[in-house]
PLY file of the C-alpha trace (Angstrom):
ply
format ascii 1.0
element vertex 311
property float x
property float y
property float z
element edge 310
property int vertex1
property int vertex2
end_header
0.33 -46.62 -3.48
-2.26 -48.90 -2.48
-1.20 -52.21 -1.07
-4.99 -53.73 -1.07
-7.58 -53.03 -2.79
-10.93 -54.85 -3.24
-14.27 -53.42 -4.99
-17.29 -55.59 -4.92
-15.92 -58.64 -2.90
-19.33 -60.76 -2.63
-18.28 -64.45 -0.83
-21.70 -66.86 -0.92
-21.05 -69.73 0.50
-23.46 -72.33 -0.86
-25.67 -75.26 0.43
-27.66 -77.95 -1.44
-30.36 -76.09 -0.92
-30.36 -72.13 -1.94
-32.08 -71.25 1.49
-29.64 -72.10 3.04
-26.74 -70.22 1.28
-24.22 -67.94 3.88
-23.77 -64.27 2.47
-20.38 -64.13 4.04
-19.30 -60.89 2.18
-21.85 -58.48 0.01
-19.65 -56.08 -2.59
-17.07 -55.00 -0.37
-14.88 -52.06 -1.50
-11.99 -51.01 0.24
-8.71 -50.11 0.27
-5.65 -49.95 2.18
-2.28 -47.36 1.44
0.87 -48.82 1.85
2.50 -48.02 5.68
-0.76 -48.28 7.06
-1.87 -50.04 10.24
-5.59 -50.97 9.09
-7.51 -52.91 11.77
-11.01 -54.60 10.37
-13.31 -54.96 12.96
-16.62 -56.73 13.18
-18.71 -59.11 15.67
-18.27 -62.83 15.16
-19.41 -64.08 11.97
-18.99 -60.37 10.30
-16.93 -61.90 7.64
-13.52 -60.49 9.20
-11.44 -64.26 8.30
-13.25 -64.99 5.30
-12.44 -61.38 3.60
-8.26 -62.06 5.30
-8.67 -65.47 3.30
-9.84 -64.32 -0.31
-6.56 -61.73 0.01
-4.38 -64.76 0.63
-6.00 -66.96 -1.69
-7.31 -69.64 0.62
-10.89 -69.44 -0.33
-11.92 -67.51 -3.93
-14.94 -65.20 -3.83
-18.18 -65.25 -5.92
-18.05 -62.16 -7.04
-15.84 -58.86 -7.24
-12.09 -58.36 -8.02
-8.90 -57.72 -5.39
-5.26 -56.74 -5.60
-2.29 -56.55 -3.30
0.63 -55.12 -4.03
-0.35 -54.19 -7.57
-0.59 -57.44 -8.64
-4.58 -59.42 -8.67
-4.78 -61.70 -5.43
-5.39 -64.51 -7.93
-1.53 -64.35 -8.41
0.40 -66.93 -6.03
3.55 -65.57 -6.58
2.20 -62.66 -4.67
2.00 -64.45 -1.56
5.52 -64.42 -0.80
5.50 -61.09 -0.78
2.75 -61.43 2.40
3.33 -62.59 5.80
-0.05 -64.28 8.18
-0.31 -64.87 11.80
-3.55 -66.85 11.72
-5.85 -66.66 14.79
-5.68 -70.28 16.84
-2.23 -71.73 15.14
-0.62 -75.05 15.82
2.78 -76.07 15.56
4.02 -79.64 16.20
4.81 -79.83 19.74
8.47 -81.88 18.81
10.08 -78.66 17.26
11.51 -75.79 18.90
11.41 -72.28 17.86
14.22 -72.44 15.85
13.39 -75.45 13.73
9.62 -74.04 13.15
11.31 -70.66 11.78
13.54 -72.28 9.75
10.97 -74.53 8.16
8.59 -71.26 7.59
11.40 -69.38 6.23
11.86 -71.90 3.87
8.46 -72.51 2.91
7.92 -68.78 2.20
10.92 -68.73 0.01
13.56 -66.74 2.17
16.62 -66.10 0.23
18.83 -65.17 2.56
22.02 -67.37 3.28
22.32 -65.78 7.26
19.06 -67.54 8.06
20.00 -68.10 11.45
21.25 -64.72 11.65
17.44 -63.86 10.41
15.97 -66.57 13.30
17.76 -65.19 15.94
17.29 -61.01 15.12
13.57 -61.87 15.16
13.44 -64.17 18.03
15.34 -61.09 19.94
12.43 -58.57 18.32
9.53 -60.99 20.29
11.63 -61.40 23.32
11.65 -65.07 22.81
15.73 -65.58 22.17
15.89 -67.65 25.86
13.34 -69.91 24.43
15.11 -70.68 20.59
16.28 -74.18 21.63
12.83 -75.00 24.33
10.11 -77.39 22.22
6.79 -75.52 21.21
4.97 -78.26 23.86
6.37 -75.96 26.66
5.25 -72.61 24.98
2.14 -70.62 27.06
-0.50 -68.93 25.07
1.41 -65.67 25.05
4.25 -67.22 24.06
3.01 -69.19 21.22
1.67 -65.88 19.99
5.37 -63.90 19.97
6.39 -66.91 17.83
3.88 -66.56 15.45
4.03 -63.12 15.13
7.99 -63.91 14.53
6.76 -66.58 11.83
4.33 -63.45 10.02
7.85 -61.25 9.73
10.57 -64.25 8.66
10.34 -63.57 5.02
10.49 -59.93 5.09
6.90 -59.18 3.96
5.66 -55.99 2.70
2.06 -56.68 4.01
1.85 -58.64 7.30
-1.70 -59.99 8.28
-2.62 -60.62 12.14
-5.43 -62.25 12.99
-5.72 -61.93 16.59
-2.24 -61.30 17.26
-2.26 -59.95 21.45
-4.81 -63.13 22.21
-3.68 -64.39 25.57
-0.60 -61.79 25.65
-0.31 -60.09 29.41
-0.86 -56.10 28.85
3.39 -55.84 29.44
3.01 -58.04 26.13
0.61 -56.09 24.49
2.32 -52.93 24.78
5.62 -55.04 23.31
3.85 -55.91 20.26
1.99 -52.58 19.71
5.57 -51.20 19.43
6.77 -54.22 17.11
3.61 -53.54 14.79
5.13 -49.32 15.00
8.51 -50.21 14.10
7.35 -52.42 11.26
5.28 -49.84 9.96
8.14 -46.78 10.48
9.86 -49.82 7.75
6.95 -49.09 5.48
5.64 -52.33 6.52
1.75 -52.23 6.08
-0.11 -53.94 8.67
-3.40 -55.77 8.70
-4.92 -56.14 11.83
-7.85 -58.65 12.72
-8.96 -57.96 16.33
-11.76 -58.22 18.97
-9.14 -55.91 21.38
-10.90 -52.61 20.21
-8.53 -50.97 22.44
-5.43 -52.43 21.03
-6.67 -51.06 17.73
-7.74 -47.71 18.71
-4.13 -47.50 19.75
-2.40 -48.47 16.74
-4.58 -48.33 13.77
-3.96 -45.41 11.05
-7.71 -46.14 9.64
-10.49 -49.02 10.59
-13.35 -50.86 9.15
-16.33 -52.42 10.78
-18.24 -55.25 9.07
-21.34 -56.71 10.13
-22.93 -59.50 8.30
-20.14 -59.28 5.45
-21.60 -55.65 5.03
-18.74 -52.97 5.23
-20.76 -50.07 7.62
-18.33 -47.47 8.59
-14.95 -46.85 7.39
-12.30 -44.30 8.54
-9.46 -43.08 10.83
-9.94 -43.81 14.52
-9.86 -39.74 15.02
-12.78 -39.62 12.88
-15.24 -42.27 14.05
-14.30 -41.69 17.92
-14.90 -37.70 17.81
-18.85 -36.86 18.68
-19.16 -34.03 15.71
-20.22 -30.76 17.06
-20.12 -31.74 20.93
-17.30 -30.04 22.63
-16.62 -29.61 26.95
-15.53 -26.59 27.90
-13.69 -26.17 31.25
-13.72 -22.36 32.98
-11.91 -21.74 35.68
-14.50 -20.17 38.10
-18.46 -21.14 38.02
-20.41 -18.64 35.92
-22.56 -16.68 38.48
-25.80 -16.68 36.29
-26.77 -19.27 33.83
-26.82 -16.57 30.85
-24.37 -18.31 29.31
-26.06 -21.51 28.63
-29.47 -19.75 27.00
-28.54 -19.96 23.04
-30.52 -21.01 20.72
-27.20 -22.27 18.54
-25.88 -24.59 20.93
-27.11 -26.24 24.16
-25.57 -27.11 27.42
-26.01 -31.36 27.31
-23.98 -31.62 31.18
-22.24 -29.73 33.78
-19.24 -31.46 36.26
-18.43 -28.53 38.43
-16.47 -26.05 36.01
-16.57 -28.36 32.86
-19.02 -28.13 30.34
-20.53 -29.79 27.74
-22.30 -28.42 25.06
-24.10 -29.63 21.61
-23.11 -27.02 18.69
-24.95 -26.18 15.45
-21.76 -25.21 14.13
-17.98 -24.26 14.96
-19.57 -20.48 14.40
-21.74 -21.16 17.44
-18.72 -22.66 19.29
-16.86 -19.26 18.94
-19.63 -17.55 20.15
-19.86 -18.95 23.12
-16.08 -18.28 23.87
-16.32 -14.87 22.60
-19.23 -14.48 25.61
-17.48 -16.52 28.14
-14.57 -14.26 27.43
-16.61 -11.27 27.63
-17.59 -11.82 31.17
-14.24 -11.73 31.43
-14.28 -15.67 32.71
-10.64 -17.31 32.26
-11.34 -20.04 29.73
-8.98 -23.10 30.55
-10.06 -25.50 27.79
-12.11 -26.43 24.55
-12.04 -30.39 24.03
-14.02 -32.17 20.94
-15.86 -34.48 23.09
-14.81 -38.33 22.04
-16.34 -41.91 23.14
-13.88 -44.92 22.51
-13.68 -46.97 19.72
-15.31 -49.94 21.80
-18.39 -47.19 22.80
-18.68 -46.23 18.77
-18.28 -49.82 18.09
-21.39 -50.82 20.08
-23.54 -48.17 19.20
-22.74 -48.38 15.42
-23.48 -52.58 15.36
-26.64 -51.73 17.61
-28.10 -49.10 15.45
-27.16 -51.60 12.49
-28.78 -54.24 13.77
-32.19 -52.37 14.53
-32.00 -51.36 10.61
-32.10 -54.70 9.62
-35.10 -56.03 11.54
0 1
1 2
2 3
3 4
4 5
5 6
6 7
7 8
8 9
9 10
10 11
11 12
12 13
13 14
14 15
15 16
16 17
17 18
18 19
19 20
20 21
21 22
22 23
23 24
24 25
25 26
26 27
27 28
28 29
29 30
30 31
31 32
32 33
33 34
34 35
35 36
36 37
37 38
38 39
39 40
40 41
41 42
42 43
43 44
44 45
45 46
46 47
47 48
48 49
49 50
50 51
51 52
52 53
53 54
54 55
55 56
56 57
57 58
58 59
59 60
60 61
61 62
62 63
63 64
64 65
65 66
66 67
67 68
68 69
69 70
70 71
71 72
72 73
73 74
74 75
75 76
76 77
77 78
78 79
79 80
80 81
81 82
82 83
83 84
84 85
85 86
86 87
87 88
88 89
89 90
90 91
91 92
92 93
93 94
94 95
95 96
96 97
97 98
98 99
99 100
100 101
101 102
102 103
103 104
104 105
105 106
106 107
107 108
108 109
109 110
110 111
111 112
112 113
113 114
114 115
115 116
116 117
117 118
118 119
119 120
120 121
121 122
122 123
123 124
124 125
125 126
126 127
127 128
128 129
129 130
130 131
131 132
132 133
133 134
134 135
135 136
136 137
137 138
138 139
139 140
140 141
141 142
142 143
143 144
144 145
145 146
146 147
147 148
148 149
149 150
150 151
151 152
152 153
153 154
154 155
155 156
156 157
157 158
158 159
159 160
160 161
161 162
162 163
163 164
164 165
165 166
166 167
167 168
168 169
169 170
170 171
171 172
172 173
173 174
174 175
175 176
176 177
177 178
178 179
179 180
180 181
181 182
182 183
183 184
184 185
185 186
186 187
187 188
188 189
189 190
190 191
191 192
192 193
193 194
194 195
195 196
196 197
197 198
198 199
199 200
200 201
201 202
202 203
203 204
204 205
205 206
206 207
207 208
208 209
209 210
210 211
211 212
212 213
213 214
214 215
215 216
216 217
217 218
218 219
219 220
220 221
221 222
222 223
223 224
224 225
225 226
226 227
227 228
228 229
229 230
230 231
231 232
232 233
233 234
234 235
235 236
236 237
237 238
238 239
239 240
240 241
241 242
242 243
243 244
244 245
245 246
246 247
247 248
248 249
249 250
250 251
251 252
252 253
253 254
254 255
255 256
256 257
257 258
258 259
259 260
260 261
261 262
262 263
263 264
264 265
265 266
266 267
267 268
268 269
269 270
270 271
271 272
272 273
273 274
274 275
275 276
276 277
277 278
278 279
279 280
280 281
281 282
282 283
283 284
284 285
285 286
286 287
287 288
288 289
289 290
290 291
291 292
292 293
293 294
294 295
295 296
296 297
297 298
298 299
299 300
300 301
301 302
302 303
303 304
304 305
305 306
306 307
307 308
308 309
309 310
């Protein structure tokens, strides 16, 4: 089942004067299975808040039609069924963590008659439980962040959206709320992921997007858009005495690093070539590795290359 799903999303945001109009989205289609961690990526002013605001109905688009859940995004009702950590929040500095979760809870229509029960299982989840009865005005940034990310989960949502959600968090933090944003989605919780942290993402994220200038430009799992297709290093135990190996017309050697080697394939039938020759020398052949960059290196090249398209 899908649990978002937008084709066509086109957001113009519109001036006295039609020069000046902001194409903050153009026709946007994607979609997001339920259980997924999805992370949308995108420089500043990509369109990354305004898209996370048309699903929650906080802005309305020009164009194009959305659904969450099954049901159109135009249907508030929906929206209990959603949970938001916005980037930057505020809370009044008067109330403690307690009070501000029980005035969410009730705002997002939670049911439950244990609500304190609720408060103080998800205060435990976000380490925070020491800190139910302290006011918000003595909160640090990381801190302020576990309670909002408690505040995104008090109603039980089936989609939970995080806008910045490790901003200011120590790494010991980070690596908390990676495993929070796991165990939500081994619940089948889906989870939508707004970050500049590319490596937070790359850890977490069942499938990303990258939008530049409200333009959706690559879309796909993080195994597919990290992987450098047909590159491979190959590790040998013992330095080929000739360089026989590395004269093919099918693939070529691209570096060396002592025994490890890296080679550009045509193909995966060129690949077992060269194995079947390294193996003929009878060289011990210790490993074959698809050669990857990180998400932050594919993220930089892929906005560069954009950009130099659009001049």
């Amino acid at each position: 089942m899908k649990a978002i799903e937008v084709e066509n999303l086109t957001k113009i945001y519109k001036s006295r004067s039609r020069r000046n109009d902001i194409m903050a989205l153009s026709n946007l289609s994607l979609s997001v299975q339920k259980g997924q961690i999805f992370g949308l990526l995108g420089p500043n002013g990509a369109g990354k808040t305004t898209f996370i605001k048309i699903l929650l109905g906080i802005t309305h688009p020009t164009l194009g039609t959305g659904s969450m859940l099954g049901e159109t995004i135009k249907n508030y009702k929906n929206k209990s069924r959603v949970g938001y950590l916005p980037e930057n929040h505020k809370y009044p500095h008067y109330l403690n963590a307690e009070q501000i979760l029980k005035y969410f809870a009730r705002l997002g229509g939670y049911k439950s008659n244990d609500l304190t029960g609720r408060i103080d299982h998800l205060l435990k989840i976000v380490n925070m439980e020491k800190w139910k009865k302290v006011k918000i005005k003595k909160y640090s940034k990381g801190m302020m962040q576990r309670l909002g990310l408690a505040l995104s989960m008090v109603n039980e949502p089936e989609i939970i959206f995080l806008d910045e959600p490790t901003d200011g968090v120590d790494p010991i933090g980070r690596k908390e709320i990676r495993d929070i944003l796991l165990n939500l989605k081994s619940e089948g919780k889906t989870i939508f992921v707004n970050s500049h942290l590319l490596s937070e993402v790359e850890l977490i994220s069942d499938k990303v997007a990258i939008l530049n200038k409200g333009k959706l430009i690559r879309e796909g799992s993080v195994e597919e858009l990290t992987t450098t297709k047909q590159v491979y290093q190959i590790e040998i135990e013992e330095t080929p005495k000739n360089t026989e190996l590395f004269n093919n017309t099918n693939y070529s050697l691209i570096e060396s690093n002592g025994n490890k080697y890296t080679f550009k394939f045509d193909s995966s039938e060129s690949l077992n070539t060269l194995i079947d020759e390294i193996r003929a020398k009878k060289l011990n052949l210790l490993s074959v590795i698809p050669k990857k960059h990180s998400l932050e290196e594919m993220f930089i090249n892929l906005i560069n290359d954009n950009e130099k398209q659009n001049l």
